[in-house]
N, C-alpha and C positions, 0 to 999 in steps of 0.2 A: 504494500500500500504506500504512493510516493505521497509524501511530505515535501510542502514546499517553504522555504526560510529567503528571508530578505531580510537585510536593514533599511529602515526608514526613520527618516528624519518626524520626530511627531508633527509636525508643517506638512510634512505629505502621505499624511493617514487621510485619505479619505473614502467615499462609501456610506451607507445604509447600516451601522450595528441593532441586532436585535437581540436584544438579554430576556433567554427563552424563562419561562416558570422552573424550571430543574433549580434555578439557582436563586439563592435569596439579593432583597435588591439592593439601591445605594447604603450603604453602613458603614462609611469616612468620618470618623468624626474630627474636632480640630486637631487633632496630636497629628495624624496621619497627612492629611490635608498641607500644617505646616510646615511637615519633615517634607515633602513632595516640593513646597515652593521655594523652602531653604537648600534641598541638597543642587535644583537646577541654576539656583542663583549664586549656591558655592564654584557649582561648576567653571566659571566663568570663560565659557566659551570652550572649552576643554571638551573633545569627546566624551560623555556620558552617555550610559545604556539604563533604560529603565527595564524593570520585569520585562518577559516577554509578552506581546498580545496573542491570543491563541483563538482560532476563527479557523470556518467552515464554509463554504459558500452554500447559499441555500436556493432553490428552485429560482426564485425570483428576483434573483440578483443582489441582494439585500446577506449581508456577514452574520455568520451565525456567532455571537462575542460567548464563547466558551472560559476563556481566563483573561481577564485583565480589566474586568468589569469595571473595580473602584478608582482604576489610575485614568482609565476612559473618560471615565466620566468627569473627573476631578479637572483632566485637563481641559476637557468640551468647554466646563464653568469657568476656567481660567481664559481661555478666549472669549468666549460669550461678554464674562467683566468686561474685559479689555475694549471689547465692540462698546457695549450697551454706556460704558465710562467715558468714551470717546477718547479715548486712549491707543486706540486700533480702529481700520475704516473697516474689519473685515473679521467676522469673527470664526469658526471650526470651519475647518473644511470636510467635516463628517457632522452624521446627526445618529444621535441615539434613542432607542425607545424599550419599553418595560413589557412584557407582555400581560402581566399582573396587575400594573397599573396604567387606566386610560389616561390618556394627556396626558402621560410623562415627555413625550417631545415638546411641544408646548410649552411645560413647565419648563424645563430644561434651558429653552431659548431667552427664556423670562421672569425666573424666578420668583414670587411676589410673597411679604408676608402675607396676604390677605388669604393664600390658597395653601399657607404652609401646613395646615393643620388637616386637610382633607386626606391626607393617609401620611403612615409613617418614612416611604422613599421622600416625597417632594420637603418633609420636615426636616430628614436628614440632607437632604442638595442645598437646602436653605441653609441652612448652619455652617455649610462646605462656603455657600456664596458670601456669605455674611464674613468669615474669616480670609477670604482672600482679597474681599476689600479694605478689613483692616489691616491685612500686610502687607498692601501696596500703600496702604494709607500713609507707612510709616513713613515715608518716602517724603509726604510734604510738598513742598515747592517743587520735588525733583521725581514725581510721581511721572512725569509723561517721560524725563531720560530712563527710570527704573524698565517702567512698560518696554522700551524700545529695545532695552537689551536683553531683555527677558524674553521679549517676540522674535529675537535673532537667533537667541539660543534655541529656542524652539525647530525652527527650521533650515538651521546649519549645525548644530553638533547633538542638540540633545537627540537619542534614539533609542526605537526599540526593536527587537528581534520580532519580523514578523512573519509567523509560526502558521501556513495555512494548512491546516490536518487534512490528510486524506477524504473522501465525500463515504468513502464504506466504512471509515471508523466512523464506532459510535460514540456521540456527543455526552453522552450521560458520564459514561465508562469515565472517557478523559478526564471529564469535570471533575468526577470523584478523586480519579487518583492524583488531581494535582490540586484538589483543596481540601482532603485530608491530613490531616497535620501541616496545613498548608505547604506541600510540598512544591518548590517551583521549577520550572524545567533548567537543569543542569547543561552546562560547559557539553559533558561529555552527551549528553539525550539530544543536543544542539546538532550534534559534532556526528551523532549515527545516522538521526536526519538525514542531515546534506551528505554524508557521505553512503548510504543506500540508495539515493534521489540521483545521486552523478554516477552512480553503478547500475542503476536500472536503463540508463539512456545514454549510453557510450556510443558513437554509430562506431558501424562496423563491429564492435564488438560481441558478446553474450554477455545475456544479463548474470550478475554474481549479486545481485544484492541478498539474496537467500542466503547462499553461504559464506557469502561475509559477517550477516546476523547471526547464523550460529556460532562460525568461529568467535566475533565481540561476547556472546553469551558463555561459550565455553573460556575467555581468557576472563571475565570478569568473577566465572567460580571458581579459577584454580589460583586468581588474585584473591579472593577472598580465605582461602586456607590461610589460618591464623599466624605460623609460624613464616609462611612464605611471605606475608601481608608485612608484621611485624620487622623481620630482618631490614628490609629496605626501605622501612619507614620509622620504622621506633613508636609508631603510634600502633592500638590496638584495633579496635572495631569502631569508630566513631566516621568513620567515613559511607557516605551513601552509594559512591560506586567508586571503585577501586581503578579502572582502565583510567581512569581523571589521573593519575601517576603518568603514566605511558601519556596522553595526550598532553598534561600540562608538563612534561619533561622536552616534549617535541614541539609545544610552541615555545619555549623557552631557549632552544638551539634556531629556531627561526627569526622571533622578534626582541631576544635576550627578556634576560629575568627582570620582572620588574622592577624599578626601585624601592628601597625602602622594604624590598620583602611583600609589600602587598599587591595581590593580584586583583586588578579592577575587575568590574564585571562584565563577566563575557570575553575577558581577555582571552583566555585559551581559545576559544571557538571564534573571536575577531581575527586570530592571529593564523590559525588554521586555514581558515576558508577558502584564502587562494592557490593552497596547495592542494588541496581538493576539488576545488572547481580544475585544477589545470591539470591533475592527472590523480584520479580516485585512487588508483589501483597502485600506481606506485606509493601514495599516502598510507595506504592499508599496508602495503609491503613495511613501510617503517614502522610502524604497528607491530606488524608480527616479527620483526626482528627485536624490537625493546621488550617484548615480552618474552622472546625464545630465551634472550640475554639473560632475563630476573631465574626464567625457572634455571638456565643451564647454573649461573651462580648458585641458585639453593642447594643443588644438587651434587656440588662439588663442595665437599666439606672443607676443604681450606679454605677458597674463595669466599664461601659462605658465612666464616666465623671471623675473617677479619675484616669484611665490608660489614655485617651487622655489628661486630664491636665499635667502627669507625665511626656508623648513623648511629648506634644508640651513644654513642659521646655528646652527640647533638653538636658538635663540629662541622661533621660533614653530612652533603644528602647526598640521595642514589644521583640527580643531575651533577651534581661535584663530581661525583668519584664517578661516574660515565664521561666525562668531560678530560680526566687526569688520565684514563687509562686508555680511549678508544684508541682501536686497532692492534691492542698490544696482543703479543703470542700472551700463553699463560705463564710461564717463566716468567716473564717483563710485567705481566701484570700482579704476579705475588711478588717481586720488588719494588713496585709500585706502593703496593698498599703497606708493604711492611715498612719502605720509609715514610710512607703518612703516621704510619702508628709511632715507633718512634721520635718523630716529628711533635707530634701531639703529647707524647710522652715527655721526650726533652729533660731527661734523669742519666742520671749515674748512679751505678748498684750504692752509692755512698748515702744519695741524698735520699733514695727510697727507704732506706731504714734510718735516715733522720724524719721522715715527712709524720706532723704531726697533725690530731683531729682538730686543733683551735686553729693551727696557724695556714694548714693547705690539705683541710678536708676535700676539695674538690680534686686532690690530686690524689690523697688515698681513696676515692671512691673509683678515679678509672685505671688506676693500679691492679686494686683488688678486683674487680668487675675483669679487666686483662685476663687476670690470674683465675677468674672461673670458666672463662671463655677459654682458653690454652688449656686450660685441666681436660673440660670435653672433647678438642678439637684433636689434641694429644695421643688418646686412647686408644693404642694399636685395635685392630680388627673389630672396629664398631663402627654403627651408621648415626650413633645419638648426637642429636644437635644441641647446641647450647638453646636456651627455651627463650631467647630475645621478646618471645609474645607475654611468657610470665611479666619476666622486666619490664614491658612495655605497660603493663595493668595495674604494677606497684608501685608505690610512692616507695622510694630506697632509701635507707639510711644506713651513717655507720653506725655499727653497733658496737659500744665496748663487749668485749670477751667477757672482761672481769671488773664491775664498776668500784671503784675505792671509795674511801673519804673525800676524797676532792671531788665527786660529783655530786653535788648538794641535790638532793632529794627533793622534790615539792611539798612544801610545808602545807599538807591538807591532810587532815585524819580520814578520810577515806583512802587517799594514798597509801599514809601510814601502816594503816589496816591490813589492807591488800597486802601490804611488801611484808608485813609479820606473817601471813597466813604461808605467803609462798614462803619466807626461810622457815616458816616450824615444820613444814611437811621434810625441808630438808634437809637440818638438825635430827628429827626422828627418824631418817633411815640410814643418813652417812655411815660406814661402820667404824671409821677410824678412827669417830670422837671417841675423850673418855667418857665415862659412863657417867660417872659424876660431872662433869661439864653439862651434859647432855644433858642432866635430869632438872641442872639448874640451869638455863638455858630455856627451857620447854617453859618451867611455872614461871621466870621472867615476862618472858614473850606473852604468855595468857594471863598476866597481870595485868601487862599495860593494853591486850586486846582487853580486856576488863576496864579498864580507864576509859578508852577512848567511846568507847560503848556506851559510857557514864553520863550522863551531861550535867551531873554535876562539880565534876569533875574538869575544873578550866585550863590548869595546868601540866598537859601532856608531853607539851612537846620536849623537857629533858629528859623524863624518862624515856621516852623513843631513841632521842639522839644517844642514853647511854646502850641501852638495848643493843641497838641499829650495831654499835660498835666492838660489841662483844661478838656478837654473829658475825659480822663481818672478819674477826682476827680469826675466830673457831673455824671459817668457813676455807681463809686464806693460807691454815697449817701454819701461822707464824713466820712466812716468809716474808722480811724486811722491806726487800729490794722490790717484791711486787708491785709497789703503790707509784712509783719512781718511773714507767713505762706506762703509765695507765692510759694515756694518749699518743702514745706512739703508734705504727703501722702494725705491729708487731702484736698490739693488745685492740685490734679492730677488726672486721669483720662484716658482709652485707648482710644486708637483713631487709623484710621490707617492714615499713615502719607501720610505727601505731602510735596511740595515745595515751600505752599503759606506761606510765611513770616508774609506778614501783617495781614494773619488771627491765624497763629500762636501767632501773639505779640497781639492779641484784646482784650477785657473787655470780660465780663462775657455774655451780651445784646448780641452782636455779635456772639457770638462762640454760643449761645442758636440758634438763628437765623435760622445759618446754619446747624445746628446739625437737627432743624427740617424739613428744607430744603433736605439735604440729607435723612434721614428716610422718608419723602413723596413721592421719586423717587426711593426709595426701596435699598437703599446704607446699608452696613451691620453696624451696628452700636450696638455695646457689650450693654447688660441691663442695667448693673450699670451704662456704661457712657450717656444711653437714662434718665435715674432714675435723674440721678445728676441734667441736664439740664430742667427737668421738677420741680425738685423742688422736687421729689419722697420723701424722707427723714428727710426732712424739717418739722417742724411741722403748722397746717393748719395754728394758730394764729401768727406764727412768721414769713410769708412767705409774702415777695418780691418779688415777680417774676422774674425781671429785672435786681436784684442785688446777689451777691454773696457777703456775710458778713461772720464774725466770727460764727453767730451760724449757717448758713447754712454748715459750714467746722467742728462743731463741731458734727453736727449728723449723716455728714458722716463719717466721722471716728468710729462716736459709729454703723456703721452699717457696715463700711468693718471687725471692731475688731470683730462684729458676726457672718459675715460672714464665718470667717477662725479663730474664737477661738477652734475646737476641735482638730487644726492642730497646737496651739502651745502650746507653753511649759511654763509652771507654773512661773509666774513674781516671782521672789525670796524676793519683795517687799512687796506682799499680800498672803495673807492667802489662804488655800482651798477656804475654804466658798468666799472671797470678790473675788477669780477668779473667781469663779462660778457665780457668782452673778453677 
């Protein structure tokens, strides 16, 4: 069924629109009305695209106005002022009518309070009319230059996409799916259009627009797999069609990326169009090259683990790193990407195990995230991908391993609470407290849950703070040096975050706890941060279970430096050989 797309200047919409009963009528009120005459007046002469208009021709020559009903009509009143003010000799060059309501043409031409009250459209066109005269009003003595520039923009830059649907589709259908959840037609719905309409009627050629629909159908489901989605985006599921990647990447190589980062509206499909009108078929050819490209990258687990670590830094996008590598063999393009990582990296094994969570938290978070991603990618004779779609879904944090004194707690006895219930469960099964500790430890703890319980009881917070610290030395086996690293690389870990406090502020026993808590109900939990909690790195004879000491901190860090050592850069301190080594 061809679909036919134009731009037009709203100066030259003209025609018969009829706003059938399917749809409910004028309902602009002034919020909507004045964003309409502020955003064409910010414009200033600037190319602007309003919504699309979306229309049907109907038996008698007369536009079936299927979507754009409110902006139609808004601008019809904006000319009509302009006439009736004498501000303009000439007012719409289209007319519209209601089929619900008689003499809405009429009204429309002429607004009157006297007839505003005879049904609820001509009440609401009145209230539309009444605020567009007070926002030329504002204008004053310079009310007729305002009009003149506003009448130019009309009919030299301001536009819309004009959308004539097929005569076999049916008008209801349409209606519904693009005014539910008001959904508006997209860059990419733009872009299938005119690109099935110049594949139906190639001379000489066979028509393909059938199975150019399928293939766009079939690449928009197997862009929708989560983890394919995720890698070359870093975003999750929030997008409503996915081939918008592949076409806003290719007007991008055509009309360059916008400024500023923001893509106006319709940019992709304004930018397109002339490469579509002048050869569909090679357009679609680029098409299915950028997407052979995405899947062949998923599918190659190197390529795959360090072009998604690179987007999920949010440094770079898939056009970036299409941009840096095209044409390369795959040798050239994993050199490529490995000196972007490095690059971005821009460390020596020295200052990775200086990098601390106050002073370059953002540098231990793509360190460690590195170090989960090379842990997966690593893994002789496996196909598991690192899960860039979890990451994508999480809000990240670091997490201390093991929180000390110097993380002040949030002073709330519901906090409080909390953080005594999770250390009593883990006092009560550690085996290597002593007994006596233990036993006074426990009645402590459910003292002060006793106090805080209390409300008469106003003064809690020292006994907590002495509590908090006695649990905290039982929990840490007395090791000095522990509290002395507590923000280092070494005593950090990913995690995705929340907003529990007190298990934020816990021991080592605690946060293991629940770490395995969470991975037995299948919560997404990064390698290295599951490794650390088990003890992974630890060696067999020096291993505590319960506790986090100095050399438990000291062999991770000799495993994130291996992790991510071919990604940095030679410590100016050692030699070849002692970096290598």
């Amino acid at each position: 069924m061809e679909a036919i797309l134009e731009r037009r200047t709203v100066g030259d919409i003209s025609g018969s629109f009829f706003v059938p009963s399917y749809q409910r009528g004028y309902r602009w009120g002034t919020e909507e009305v004045g964003r309409l005459l502020d955003d064409i007046w910010a414009s200033g002469g600037d190319a602007y695209y309003l919504q699309p208009v979306v229309v049907k021709a109907m038996s008698d020559g007369r536009w079936e106005l299927i979507d754009g009903q409110q902006r139609l009509t808004t601008l019809f009143l904006i000319f009509q002022y302009m006439r009736i003010d004498g501000l303009q000799n000439a007012g719409a060059g289209f007319a519209l009518e209601f089929e619900t309501r008689g003499g809405s043409a009429e009204f429309l031409n002429n607004p009157s309070e006297g007839l505003r009250r005879d049904n609820i459209d001509f009440h609401h066109i009145f209230a539309a009319y009444t605020h567009i005269d007070q926002w030329f009003a504002q204008y004053e003595h310079r009310k007729q230059w305002a009009a003149n520039r506003f009448y130019d923009y009309l009919f030299e830059s301001v536009r819309v996409i004009w959308y004539e649907a097929a005569k076999e589709l049916d008008s209801i259908a349409l209606f519904t799916r693009l005014n539910v959840g008001r959904i508006p037609l997209s860059d990419a719905e733009l872009v299938k259009a005119q690109l099935l309409a110049k594949l139906q009627h190639r001379p000489g050629f066979s028509d393909r627009s059938e199975q150019t629909a399928a293939q766009w159908d079939q690449f928009e489901r197997e862009l929708r797999v989560p983890e394919v989605w995720s890698f070359v985006t870093a975003r999750s599921e929030d997008d409503p069609t996915r081939i918008s990647l592949i076409l806003d990447t290719l007007a991008d190589r055509l009309g360059g990326t916008p400024s500023g980062g923001h893509r106006p509206r319709y940019y992709t499909f304004e930018t397109l169009r002339p490469a579509i009108d002048a050869d569909p078929q090679s357009f679609w050819d680029d098409v299915v090259a950028l997407h052979s490209l995405i899947v062949g990258w998923y599918e190659d687990r190197d390529i795959f683990h360090k072009v998604g670590y690179l987007i999920a830094t949010r440094k770079h996008t898939f056009a970036g790193l299409l941009e840096a590598v095209a044409g390369l063999t795959r040798p050239a393009l994993q050199a490529v990407l490995d000196e972007l990582i490095g690059k971005h990296l821009n460390l020596t094994a020295g200052q990775v195990a200086d990098l601390d969570y106050q002073k370059s938290g953002s540098k231990c978070s793509d360190v460690l995230l590195l170090m989960n991603v090379e842990t997966i990618r690593l893994r002789a004779d496996s196909t598991e991908h690192y899960s860039f779609h979890a990451h994508s879904r999480g809000v990240w944090s670091l997490e201390h391993i093991h929180a000390q004194n110097a993380l002040d707690i949030k002073r709330d006895e519901k906090v409080w609470a909390e953080w005594l219930r999770l250390h009593r469960s883990a006092i009560s099964d550690v085996p290597s407290l002593d007994e006596v500790l233990r036993s006074e430890l426990l009645i402590e703890i459910d003292d002060v849950l006793a106090s805080i319980a209390d409300p008469r009881i106003v003064a809690v917070g020292t006994q907590f703070d002495q509590i908090k610290a006695r649990v905290e030395n039982a929990l840490t086996e007395g090791d000095e040096d522990n509290e002395d690293g507590v923000h280092t690389i070494s005593n950090l870990a990913l995690l995705a975050s929340g907003d529990n406090s007190a298990l934020s502020n816990s021991t080592f026993e605690v946060k293991r706890r629940e770490i395995l808590s969470r991975d037995k109900t299948g919560s997404y939990i990064p390698a290295c941060t599951r490794h650390v909690f088990l003890k992974y790195y630890t060696d067999a004879d020096a291993q505590q279970i319960h506790f986090w000491g100095v050399q438990d901190r000291e062999a991770y860090l000799q495993a994130i430096l291996s992790a991510v050592a071919p990604y940095l850069r030679p410590d100016p301190d050692l030699n070849e050989q002692e970096f290598a080594a």
